[in-house]
Every structure is written in C-alpha cells, then in structure tokens.
N, C-alpha and C positions, 0 to 999 in steps of 0.2 A: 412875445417870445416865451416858449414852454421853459418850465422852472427846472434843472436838472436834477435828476432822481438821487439821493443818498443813495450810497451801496451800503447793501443788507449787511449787518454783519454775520461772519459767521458764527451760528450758535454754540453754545460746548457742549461738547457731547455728554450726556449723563456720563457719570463713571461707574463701570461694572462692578456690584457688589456678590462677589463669590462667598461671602463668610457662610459657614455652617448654620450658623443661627437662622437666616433663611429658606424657605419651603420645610417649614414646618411636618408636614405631609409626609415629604421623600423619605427625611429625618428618621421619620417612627416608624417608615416598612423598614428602611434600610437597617434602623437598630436591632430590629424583630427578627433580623436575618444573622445579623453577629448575635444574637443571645440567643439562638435557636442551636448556628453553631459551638457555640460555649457547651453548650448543655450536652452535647454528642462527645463534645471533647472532654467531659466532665468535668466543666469550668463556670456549671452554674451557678454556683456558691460565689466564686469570684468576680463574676461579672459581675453580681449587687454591691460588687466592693469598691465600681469605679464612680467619681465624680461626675458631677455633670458633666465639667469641663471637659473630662477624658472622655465621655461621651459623647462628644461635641468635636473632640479631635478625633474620634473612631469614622463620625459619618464625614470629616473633612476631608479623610483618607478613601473613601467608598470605592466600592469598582462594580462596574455595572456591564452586563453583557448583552451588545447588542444585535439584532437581527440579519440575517444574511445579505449583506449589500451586491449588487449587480450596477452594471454599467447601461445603460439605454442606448448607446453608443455601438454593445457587439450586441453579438447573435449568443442566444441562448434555448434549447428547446426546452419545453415547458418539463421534461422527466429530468433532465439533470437539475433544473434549478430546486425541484421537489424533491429530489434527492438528497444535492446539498442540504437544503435546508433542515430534513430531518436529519444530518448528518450532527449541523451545528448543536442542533434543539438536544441531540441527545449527547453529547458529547458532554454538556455543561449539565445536562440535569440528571442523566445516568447514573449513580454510584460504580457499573460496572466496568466504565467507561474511564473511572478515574487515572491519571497516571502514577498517584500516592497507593502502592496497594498497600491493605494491612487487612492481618483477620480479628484487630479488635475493634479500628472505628471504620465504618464506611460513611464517605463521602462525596459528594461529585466533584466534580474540580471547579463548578463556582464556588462552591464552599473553602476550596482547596483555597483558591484567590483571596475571599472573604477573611478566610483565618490569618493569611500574611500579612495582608495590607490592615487589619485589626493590629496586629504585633507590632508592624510599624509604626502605628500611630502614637505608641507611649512615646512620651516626651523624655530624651534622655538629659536636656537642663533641668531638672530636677534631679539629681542622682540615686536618693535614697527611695520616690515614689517609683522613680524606672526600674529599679532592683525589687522594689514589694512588686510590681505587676510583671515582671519577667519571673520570678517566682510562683507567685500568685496562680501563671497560666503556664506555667511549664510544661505540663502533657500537652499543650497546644502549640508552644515551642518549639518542644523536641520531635513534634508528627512533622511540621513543615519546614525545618530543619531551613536546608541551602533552597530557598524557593527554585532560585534561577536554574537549579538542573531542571524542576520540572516543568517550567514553563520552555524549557528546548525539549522536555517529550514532546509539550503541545505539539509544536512547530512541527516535531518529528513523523507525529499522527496526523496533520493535517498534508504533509507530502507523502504520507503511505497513500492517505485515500485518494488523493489525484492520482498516483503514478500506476495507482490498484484498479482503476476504473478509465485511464486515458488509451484506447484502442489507437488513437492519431489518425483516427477517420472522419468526417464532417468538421466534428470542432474538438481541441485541443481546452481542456481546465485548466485552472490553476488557481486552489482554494489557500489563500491568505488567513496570516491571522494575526494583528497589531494591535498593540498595546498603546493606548492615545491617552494624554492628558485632556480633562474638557474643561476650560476655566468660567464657564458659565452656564447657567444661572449657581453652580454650587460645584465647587473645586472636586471634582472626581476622576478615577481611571476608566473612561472604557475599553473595551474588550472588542474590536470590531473583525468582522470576518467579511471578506470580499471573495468576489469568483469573478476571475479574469476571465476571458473566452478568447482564444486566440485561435487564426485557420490552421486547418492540416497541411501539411507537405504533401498535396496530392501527384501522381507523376500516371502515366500508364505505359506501360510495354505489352508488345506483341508477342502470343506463342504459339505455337500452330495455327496463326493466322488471326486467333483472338487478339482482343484486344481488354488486359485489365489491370485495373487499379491497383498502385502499390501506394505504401505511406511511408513515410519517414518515422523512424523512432525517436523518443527521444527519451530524455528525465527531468522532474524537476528537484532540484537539490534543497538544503533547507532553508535558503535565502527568498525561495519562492523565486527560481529564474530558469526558464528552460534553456535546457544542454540537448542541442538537435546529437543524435548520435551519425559518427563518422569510424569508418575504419581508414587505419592508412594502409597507401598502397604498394610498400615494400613488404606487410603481410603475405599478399595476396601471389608474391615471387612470377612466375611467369605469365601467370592466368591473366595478368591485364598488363595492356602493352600500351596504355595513354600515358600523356605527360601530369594528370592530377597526383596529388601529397596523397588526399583523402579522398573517399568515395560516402556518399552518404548511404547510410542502411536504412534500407526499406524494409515492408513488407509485405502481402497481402491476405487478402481475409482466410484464403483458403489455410494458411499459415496457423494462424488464430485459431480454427476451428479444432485442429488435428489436435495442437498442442492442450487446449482444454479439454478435448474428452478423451485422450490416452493419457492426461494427469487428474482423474478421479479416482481418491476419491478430495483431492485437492478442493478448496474454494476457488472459482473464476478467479478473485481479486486477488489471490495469494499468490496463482500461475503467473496475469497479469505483472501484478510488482515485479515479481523474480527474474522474469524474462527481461522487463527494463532495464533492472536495475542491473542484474548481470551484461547485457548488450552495450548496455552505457559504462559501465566500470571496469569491466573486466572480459572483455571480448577476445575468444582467440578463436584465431582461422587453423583448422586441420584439412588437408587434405588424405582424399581416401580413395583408389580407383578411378582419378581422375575427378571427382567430385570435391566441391568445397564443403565443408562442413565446420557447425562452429555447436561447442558442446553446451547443452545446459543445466547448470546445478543448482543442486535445492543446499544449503549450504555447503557443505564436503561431499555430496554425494552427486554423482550424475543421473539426468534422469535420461537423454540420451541427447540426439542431434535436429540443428536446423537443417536443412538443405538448400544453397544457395547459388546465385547465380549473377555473373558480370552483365551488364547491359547496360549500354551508357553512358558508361561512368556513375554505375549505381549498383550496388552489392544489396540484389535482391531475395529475401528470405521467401522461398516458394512453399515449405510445407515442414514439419514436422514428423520425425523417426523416433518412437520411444527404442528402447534401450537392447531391446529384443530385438528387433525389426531385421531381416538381412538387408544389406546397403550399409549398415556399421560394422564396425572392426568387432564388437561385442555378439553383435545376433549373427555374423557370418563366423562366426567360430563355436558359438551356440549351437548353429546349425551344424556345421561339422562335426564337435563332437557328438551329440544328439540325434544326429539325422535328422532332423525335424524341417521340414518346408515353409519357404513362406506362407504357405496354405495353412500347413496343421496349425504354426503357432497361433494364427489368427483361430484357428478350429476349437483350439486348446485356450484361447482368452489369456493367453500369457503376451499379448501386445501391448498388455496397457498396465498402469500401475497400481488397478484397482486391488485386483487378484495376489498382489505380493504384500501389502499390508497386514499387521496381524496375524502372519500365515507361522504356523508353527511347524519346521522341519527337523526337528529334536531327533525323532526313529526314522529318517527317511536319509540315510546316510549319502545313497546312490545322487542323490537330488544336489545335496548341498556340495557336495564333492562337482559336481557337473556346471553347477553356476560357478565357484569358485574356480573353477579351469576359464572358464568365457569371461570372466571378470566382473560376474553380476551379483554375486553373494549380499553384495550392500545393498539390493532392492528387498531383500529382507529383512534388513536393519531398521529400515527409514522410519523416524517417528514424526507422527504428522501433527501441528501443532492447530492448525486451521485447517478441517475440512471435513465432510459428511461420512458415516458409519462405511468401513471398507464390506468386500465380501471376500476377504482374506481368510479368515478362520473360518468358513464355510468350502474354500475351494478343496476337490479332492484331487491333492498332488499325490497320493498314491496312483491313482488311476493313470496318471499322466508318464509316473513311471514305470508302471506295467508296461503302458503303453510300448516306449520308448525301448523295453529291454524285449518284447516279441516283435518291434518291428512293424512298418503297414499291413494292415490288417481289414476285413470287411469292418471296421469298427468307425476308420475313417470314410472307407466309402459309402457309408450310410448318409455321413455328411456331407455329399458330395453338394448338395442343392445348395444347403446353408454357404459351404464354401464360396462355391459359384457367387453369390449375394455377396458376398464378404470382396471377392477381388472387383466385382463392379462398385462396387463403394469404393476401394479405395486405389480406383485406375490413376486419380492423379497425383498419387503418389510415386517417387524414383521408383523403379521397378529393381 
C-alpha cells in the first residue's frame, strides 16, 4: 500500500523591500534630475546642503512619467496612437508646454512634478531641519506654490486635446492621465497616460434619396467620462411632435467641413473644441424662417449658425452659415442694408472669417456704421488666440465700399464665371 504524500507547505512569500537604499542605479539618474532642477531654480548652492538621508528621502518621494498605455482589447488606428503619443512625449518634456508659466525659470512640467514631490520629501519631525530646507529652497517653494491647481491644468489639457481632435467618426478618444503610487521595486509616483477608444454613435438618414452618415456629439469633461450630447425637446416647441424628453445631436461630415474652412484663420482643433464644447454646455435652438438654427460662439462673440434638422428623433446638424451668409437674421439684413447678394458676398470673400481679422476700419466710416446696423461690428473685434496669419490687413474694404455706394456694376459681371464656381460649391448649403 502506497505511503501517503505530506502536503507541501506553503512557502512565504519573500517580503517586498521598497526602501530607497535599493537600485542604486535609478537613485543617482533620479538625483541628477532634482539637482539639475535645483540649479534652474537657483538652488544649487542648497542642494549640497542636504544629507544623505534627505537624499534618500528625495529619491523615496520620486515620480516618473511613463509611456502612453493602450488597451489591446479596442481599436486604435495607427495616426492617432502616434499622435497621442507625441502628444504625452511633449507635453512632459516641452518647457512650452508647461502649465507653470513664468518669464524667469522655464520648465517642463516633469520638472514641474520633480520640484514638488522634492518639497515634499523634507521631513517635517524634524522641525528646525524642515524650516533650514523650506528656507534653503524658497525660490522653489514659492514657483510651485498650490501644486494641485496645476496638476487640474494637467487634466484640463489632456480633455482639450481629446475634445480638440474627437470628429465622433470611426472612433471616439479619450486621453487619461493618473497619478499612481508603485510600491515596488522602490516607493515612487507614476505618472501614467492611457487612451481609451470607445465606438461612434453612427446612425444614417436619407435626403434626396441619399443615404448619409451622421454622428453623435458628445464631450468629455475632466473626469475623463464622455457626456453623449442631447437636446430636450420642449426646445425644439412645435417642430417635433414624438413623445421623446431629448433628442440626440448629430452630425455629419458635410457640417465639419463648412465650419472649418469659413472659421480660418482659426486652428482645426480650436473650431473643433468650441463647437463641442458649446453643443454640449451651452446649446440653444433659434428659430428663423421656419428653419432651426443653433448659434456658435467663440467666447462672447458669434461666429454664426448651424442648420439643422428633425429626423427620427434625432436633431441633425446639416452644414454650417458664417455670420454673413443670407439664411441668418445677420447676413439677411446685411443684405438689405447693403444690397449685396448671396453671390457678391461670396464674390466679395466677406463669408468667411478670414478677411475680418486684423482688418483696420478707422477712415472707412460708411463700413463700420453698415456692420454695426446688421449686428456684425464684433467680427472685427475678434482676437484670435490660436490660429494661422489672417489676410485681414491686406483686404481692400475700400473697394468693397465703393463698391456698394455705385451699385451693380460690369465690375461684378466680370466675376460672373468665379461666381458660377462659388454657388456649385456650395449647392448644399440652405439656399
């Protein structure tokens, strides 16, 4: 008869030694890196003034940034992950990028991290050592001040550039960025950044027999959680006769196109943000001629209207009207006082926003008097904080009000062909 087996015991587990005193190695890059930033912060003097010990409590406190993490699980195309990724890389090694501005030390915001979690590590059981190195480093102190406001810029530029770059077509982003303790091999913060992928809200409806793509809007706020955009539908007063609270807001590409190239000399990502972030916060429905219309602003300022449409149970965004445009309450009184056709204006390059930037109307009285009646005077206020050289201060609005005060003239009909081009471009917009 076979002898029966002992049961193994269970072994014990080594136990995890995080002390600093360990990896040698990481120790003396990661020190090189706080006495690199001491010296920027003119604190080189004082860093030779700390102990081992407190040396030893600097790299226990460390924080380390690391590589753009993805899921294997979603879909990701190969340009946004290369995207992000140059996104992260320069966000932390940039100075330009920093969210601490100053014009005496430049920094990038690892550095920014490095200097706090340095501060942190003096030991305050010691009272009278924690008062010499809180002196000691004062100008490094007093630069990173309340850390926690800027690590909510962080968060704050990590939801621009999703929200700046998410069309809600194919796939949906959402770029992460968490602060993790790692208690092994050596007690440190990382720094990690993740990229969700989540699907679009794709839908389609029919128009003249076509058949096309609309998306869902949405945002994500600073929590990193997307907010699908909805309007309700006591908005929308007679125009929709279902029994739905909310209608979901779409839109389609043809939408997108209009609004980026009659808002240059804007950045894409700057249109992009605004449009969300307005559709999602702050959405209101006008009606105008029987048409729905929801207005878009660049902070106080309008830049003009969506054009939309019921179907469904889905309040579809068809195209985009800058501010000029007839089909708005602005450009159809423009017109009227002005004379001016949907033709000339297109003729004239006053449809878009490029031409009102920088534009100086000081001696051209008749001009600023004629917007100011149409209610557009603040398209030549707008200051643009992000976006490429206007051709503003090259346009010639004299000529335009010469124009205007003799009347049609052979001066348009020369244009006749350009025109022509101009209304076949843009047939699918409201007429």
């Amino acid at each position: 008869m076979a002898k029966k087996r002992k049961k193994a015991k269970p072994q014990v587990k080594r136990k995890q030694n995080n002390s600093p005193y360990h990896n040698s190695l990481l120790r003396k890059k990661y020190l090189k890196i706080v006495e690199a930033v001491c010296e920027k912060m003119n604190c080189a003097d004082s860093y030779k003034l700390l102990s081992k010990e407190e040396k030893m409590r600097a790299f226990g406190c460390s924080a380390f940034v690391l590589k753009l993490k993805t899921n294997k699980k979603q879909h990701y195309t190969l340009d946004s992950i290369q995207f992000f990724e140059r996104f992260v890389n320069d966000f932390f090694s940039d100075p330009k990028m920093c969210v601490r501005k100053s014009e005496v030390v430049e920094l990038t915001n690892y550095e920014l991290i490095v200097a706090n979690y340095f501060i942190s590590s003096f030991n305050k059981n010691y009272p009278e050592r924690y008062e010499f190195l809180m002196d000691a480093f004062q100008p490094m102190v007093e630069y990173v001040g309340v850390f926690d406001s800027y690590y909510g810029k962080m968060i704050q530029h990590y939801a621009f550039i999703a929200n700046a770059t998410n069309v809600f077509d194919h796939n949906v982003y959402i770029l992460k960025l968490e602060a993790k303790i790692k208690d092994y091999p050596t007690l440190r913060m990382n720094w990690e950044s993740s990229l969700e992928s989540i699907a679009a809200r794709e839908s389609f409806y029919k128009e003249e027999g076509k058949s096309r793509a609309v998306f869902q809007l949405g945002y994500i706020n600073n929590d990193f959680e997307m907010h699908w955009t909805f309007v309700q539908t006591k908005d929308l007063k007679d125009l929709y006769r279902g029994n739905k609270k909310c209608l979901p807001v779409c839109i389609q590409r043809h939408a997108y196109h209009r609004v980026l190239s009659r808002l240059k000399p804007l950045f894409d990502t700057e249109v992009v943000w605004t449009m969300n972030y307005y559709l999602r916060h702050d959405l209101h429905i006008e009606f105008y001629k029987g048409r729905i219309l929801i207005p878009l602003y660049y902070f106080e300022s309008k830049w003009g209207y969506f054009v939309a449409t019921i179907d469904k149970n889905r309040l579809i965004i068809k195209t985009f009207l800058f501010l000029t445009h007839h089909s708005t309450p602005e450009g159809d009184k423009l017109g009227e006082l002005s004379g001016l056709s949907k033709e000339e204006i297109s003729y004239w390059k006053i449809d878009t926003l490029q031409n009102f930037i920088d534009t100086d109307l000081r001696e051209n009285e008749q001009m600023i008097e004629l917007f100011e009646k149409a209610g557009l005077s603040h398209l030549f206020d707008m200051q643009i904080c992000h976006g490429c050289e206007s051709d503003g201060k090259d346009y010639n609005w004299d000529a335009l009000s010469q124009y205007i005060k003799r009347g049609k003239t052979e001066l348009f009909d020369e244009g006749a062909e350009e025109i022509k081009e101009l209304l076949v471009e843009d047939k699918d917009d409201i007429e």
